[in-house]
C-alpha positions as CSV (number, residue, x, y, z in Angstrom):
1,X,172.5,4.5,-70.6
2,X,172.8,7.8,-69.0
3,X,170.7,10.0,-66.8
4,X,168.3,12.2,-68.8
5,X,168.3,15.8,-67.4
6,X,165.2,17.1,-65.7
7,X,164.6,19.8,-68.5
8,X,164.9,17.7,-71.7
9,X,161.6,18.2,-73.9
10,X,159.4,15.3,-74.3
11,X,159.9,13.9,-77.8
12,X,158.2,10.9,-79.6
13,X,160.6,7.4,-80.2
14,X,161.4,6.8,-83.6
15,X,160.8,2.8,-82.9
16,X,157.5,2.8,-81.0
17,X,156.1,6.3,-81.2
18,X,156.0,6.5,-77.6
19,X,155.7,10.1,-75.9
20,X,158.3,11.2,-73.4
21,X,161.8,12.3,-72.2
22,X,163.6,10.2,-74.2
23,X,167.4,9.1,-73.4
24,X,168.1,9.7,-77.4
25,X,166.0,8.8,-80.4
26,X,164.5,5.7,-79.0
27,X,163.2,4.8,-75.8
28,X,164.9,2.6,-73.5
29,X,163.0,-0.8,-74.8
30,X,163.9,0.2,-78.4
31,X,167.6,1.1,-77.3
32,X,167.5,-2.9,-75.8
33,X,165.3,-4.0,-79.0
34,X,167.9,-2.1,-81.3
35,X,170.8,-3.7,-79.9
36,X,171.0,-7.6,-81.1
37,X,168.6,-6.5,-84.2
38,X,169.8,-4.8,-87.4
39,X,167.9,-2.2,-89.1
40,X,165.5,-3.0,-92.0
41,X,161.9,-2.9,-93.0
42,X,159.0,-4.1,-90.9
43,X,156.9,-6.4,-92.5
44,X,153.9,-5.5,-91.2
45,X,154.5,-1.3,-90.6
46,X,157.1,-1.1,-93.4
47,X,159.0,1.5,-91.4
48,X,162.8,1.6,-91.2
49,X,163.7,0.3,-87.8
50,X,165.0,-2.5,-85.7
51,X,163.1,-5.6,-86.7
52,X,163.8,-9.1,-85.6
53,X,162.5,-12.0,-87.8
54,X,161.4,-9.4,-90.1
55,X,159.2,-7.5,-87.4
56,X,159.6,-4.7,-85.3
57,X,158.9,-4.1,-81.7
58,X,156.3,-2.2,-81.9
59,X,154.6,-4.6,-84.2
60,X,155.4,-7.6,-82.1
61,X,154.0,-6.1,-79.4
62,X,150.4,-5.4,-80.8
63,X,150.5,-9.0,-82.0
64,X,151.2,-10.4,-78.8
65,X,148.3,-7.9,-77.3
66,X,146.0,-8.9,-79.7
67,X,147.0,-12.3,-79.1
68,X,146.2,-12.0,-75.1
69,X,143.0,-10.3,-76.1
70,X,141.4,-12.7,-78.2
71,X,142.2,-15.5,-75.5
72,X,144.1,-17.8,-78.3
73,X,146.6,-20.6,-76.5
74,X,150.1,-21.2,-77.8
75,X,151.5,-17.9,-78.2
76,X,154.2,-18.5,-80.4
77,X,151.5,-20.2,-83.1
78,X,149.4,-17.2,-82.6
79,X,151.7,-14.3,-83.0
80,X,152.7,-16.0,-86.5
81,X,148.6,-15.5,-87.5
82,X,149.2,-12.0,-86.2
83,X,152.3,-11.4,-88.2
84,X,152.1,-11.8,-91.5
């Protein structure tokens, strides 16, 4: 990835929403997310993005979150409740 230049507008990633000078359209953990994963349709968010098993990051990561929050062991097991 390249340096982003000190004047570039802040802009919002097309994969997480996040807020910020962004290297391109995604962020950097969407550029590494987009990478091994093909583009399709989220299950959960039915947005067109990088999705892995049928998910995408941003939707992962708010499982695993909500997960973490409710205190639930065996993460894999739990983030298959999450994501439906």
């Amino acid at each position: 990835m390249s340096k982003i230049r000190d004047n570039k507008p802040a802009v919002s990633c097309v994969g997480c929403i996040s807020w910020g000078q962004l290297p391109g359209r995604f962020c950097r953990a969407c550029c590494t997310y987009g990478q091994p994963n093909s583009p399709g349709t989220c299950a959960v968010c039915r947005r067109e993005v990088p999705v892995h098993d049928g998910h995408c990051r941003l939707c992962r990561a708010q499982a695993g979150w909500a997960v973490k929050a409710a205190g639930v062991n065996g993460e894999a097991a739990a983030l298959a409740i999450f994501l439906r």
